[in-house]
OpenMM code with the backbone's topology and positions (N, CA, C; nanometers):
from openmm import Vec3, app, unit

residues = "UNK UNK UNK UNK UNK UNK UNK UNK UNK UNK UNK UNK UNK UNK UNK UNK UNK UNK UNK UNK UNK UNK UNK UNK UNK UNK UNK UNK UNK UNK UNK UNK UNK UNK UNK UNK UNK UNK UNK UNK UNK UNK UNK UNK UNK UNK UNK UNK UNK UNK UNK UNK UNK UNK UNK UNK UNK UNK UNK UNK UNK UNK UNK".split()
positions = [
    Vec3(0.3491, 0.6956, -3.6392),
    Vec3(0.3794, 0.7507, -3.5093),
    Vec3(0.3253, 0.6547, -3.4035),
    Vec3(0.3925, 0.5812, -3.2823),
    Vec3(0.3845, 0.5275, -3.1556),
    Vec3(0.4090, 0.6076, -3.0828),
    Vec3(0.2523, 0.6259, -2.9596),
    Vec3(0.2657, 0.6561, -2.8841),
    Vec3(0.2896, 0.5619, -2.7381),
    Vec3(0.3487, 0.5813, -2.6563),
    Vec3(0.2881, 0.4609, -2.5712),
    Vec3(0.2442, 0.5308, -2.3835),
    Vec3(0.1514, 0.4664, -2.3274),
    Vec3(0.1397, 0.5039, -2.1920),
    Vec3(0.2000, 0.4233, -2.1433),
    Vec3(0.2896, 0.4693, -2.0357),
    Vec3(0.3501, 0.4452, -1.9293),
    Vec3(0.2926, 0.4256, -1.7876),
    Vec3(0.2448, 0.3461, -1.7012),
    Vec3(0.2540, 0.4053, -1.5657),
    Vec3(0.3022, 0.3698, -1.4959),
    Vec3(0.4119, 0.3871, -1.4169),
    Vec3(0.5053, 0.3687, -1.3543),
    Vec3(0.4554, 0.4184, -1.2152),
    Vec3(0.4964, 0.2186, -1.1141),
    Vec3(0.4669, 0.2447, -0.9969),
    Vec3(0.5996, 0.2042, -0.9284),
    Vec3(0.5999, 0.2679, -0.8072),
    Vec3(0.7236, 0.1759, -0.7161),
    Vec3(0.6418, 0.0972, -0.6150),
    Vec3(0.7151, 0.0104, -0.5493),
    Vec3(0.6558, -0.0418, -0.3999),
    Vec3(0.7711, -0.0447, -0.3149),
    Vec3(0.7262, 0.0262, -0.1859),
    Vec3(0.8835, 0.0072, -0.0900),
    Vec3(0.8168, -0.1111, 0.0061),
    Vec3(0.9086, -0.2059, -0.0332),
    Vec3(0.9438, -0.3088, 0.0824),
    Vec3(1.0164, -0.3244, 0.1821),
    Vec3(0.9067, -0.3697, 0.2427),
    Vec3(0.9913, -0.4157, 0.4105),
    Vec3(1.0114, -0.5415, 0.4586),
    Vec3(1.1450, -0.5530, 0.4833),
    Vec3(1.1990, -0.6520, 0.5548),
    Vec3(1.1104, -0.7508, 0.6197),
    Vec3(1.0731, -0.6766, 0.7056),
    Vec3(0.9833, -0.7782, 0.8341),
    Vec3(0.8905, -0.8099, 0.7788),
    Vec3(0.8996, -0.9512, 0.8433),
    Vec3(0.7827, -1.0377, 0.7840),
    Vec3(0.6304, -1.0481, 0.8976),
    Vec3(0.5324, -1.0883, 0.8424),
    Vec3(0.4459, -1.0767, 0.8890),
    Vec3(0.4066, -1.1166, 1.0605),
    Vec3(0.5167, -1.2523, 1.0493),
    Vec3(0.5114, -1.3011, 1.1966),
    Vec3(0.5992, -1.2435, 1.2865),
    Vec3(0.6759, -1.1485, 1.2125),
    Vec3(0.7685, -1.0992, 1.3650),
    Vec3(0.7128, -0.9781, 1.3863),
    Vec3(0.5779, -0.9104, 1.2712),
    Vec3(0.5644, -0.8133, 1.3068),
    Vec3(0.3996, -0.8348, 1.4092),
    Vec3(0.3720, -0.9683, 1.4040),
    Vec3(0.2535, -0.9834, 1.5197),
    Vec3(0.3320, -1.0104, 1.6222),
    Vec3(0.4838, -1.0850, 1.6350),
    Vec3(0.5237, -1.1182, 1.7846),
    Vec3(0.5606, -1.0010, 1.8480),
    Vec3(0.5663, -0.9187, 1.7794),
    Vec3(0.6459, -0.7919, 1.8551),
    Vec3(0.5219, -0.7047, 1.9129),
    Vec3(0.3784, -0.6915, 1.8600),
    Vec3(0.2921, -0.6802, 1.9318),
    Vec3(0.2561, -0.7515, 2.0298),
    Vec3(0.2266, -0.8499, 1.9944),
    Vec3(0.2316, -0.9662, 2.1433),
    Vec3(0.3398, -0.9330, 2.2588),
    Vec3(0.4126, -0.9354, 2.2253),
    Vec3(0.5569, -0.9186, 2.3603),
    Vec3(0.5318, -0.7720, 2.3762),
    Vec3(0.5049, -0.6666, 2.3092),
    Vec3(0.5264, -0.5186, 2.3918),
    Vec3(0.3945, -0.5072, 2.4888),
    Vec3(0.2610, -0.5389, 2.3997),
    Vec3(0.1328, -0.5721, 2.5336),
    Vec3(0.1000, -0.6439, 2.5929),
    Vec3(0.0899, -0.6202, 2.6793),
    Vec3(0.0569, -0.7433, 2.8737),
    Vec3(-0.1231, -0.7590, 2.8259),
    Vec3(-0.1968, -0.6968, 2.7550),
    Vec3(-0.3080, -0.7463, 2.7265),
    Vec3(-0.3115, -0.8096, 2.5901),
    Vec3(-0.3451, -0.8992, 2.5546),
    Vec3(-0.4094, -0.9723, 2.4454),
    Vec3(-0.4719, -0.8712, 2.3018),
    Vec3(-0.6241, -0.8249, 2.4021),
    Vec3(-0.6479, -0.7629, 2.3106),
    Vec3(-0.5895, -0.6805, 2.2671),
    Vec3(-0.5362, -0.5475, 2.3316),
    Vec3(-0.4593, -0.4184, 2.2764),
    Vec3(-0.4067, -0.4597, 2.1667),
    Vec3(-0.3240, -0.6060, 2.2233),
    Vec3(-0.1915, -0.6649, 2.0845),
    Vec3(-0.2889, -0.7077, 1.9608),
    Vec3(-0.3843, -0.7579, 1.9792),
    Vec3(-0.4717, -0.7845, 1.9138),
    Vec3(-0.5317, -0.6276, 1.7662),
    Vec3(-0.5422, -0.5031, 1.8603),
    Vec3(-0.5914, -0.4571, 1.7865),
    Vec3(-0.4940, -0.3464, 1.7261),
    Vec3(-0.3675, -0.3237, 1.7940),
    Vec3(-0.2420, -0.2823, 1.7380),
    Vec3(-0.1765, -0.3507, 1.6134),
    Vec3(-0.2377, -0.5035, 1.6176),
    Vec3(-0.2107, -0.5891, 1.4668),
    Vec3(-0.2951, -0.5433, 1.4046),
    Vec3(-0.3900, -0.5950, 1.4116),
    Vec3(-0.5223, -0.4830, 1.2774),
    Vec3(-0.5102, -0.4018, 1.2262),
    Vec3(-0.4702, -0.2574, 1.2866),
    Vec3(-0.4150, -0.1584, 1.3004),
    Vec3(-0.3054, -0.1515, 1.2116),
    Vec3(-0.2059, -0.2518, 1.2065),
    Vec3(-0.0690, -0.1665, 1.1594),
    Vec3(-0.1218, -0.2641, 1.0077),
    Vec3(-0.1258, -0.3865, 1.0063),
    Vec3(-0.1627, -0.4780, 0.8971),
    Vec3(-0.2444, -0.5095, 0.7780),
    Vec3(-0.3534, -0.4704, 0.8362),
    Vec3(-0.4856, -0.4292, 0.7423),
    Vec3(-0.4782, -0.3814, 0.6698),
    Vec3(-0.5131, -0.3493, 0.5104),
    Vec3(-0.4654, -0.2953, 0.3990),
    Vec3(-0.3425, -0.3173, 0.3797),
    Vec3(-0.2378, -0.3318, 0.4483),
    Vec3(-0.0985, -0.3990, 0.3685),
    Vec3(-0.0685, -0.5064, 0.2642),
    Vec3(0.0471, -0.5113, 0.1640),
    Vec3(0.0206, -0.5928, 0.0521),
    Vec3(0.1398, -0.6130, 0.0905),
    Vec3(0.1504, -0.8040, 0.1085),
    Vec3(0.2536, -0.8798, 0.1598),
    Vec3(0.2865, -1.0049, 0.0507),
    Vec3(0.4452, -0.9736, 0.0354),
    Vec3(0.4683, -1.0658, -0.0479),
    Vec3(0.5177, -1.2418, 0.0153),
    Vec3(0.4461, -1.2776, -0.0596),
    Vec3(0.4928, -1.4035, -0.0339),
    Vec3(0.6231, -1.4817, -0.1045),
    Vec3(0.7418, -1.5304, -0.0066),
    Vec3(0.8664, -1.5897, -0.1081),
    Vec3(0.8486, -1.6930, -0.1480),
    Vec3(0.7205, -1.8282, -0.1084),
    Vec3(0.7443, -1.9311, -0.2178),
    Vec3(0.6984, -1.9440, -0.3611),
    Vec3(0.6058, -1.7992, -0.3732),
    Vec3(0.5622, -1.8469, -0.5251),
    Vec3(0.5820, -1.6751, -0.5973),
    Vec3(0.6348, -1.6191, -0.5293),
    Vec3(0.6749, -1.4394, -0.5116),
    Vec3(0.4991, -1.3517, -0.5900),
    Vec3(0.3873, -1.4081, -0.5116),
    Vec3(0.2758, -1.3661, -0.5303),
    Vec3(0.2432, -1.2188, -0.4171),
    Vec3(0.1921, -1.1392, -0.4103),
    Vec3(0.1418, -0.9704, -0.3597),
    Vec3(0.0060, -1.0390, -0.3326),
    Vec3(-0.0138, -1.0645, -0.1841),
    Vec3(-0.1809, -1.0457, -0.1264),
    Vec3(-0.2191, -0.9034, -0.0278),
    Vec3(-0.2905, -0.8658, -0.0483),
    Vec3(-0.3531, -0.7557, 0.0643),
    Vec3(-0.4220, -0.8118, 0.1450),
    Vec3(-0.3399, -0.7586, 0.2882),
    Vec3(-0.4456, -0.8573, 0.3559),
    Vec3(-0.5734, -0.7473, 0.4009),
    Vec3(-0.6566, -0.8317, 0.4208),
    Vec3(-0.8063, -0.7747, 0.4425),
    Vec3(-0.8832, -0.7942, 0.5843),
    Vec3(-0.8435, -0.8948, 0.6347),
    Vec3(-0.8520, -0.9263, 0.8175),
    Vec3(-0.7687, -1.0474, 0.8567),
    Vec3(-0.7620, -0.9827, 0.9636),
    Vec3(-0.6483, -1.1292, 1.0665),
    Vec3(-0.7899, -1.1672, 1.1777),
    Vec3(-0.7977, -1.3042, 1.1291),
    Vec3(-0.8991, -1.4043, 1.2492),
    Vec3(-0.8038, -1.4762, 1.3607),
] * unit.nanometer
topology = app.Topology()
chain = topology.addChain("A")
for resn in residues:
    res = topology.addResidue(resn, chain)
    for name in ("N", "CA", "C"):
        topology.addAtom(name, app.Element.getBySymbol(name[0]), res)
């Protein structure tokens, strides 16, 4: 008798890539920082794939 475990994950991906999703903070706030911390905010803990080597990083802070 074989048993086997399974665990089955999905990941939903999104389109937008990392830099259009900081320019679009930049262009909606007239302050720096706000845009600044509206990126942190949406980015932080996100897991972004990269297309030249199709590697998954989480990012952990934007300097």
């Amino acid at each position: 008798q074989l048993m086997i475990n399974v665990d089955l994950s999905t990941k939903v991906m999104n389109k937008q890539t990392v830099y259009s999703i900081l320019m679009d903070k930049f262009n909606r706030f007239d302050d720096t920082k706000q845009a600044q911390d509206a990126s942190l905010k949406e980015l932080v803990g996100q897991i972004v794939l990269t297309p030249y080597n199709n590697e998954t990083y989480k990012i952990l802070d934007i300097a």
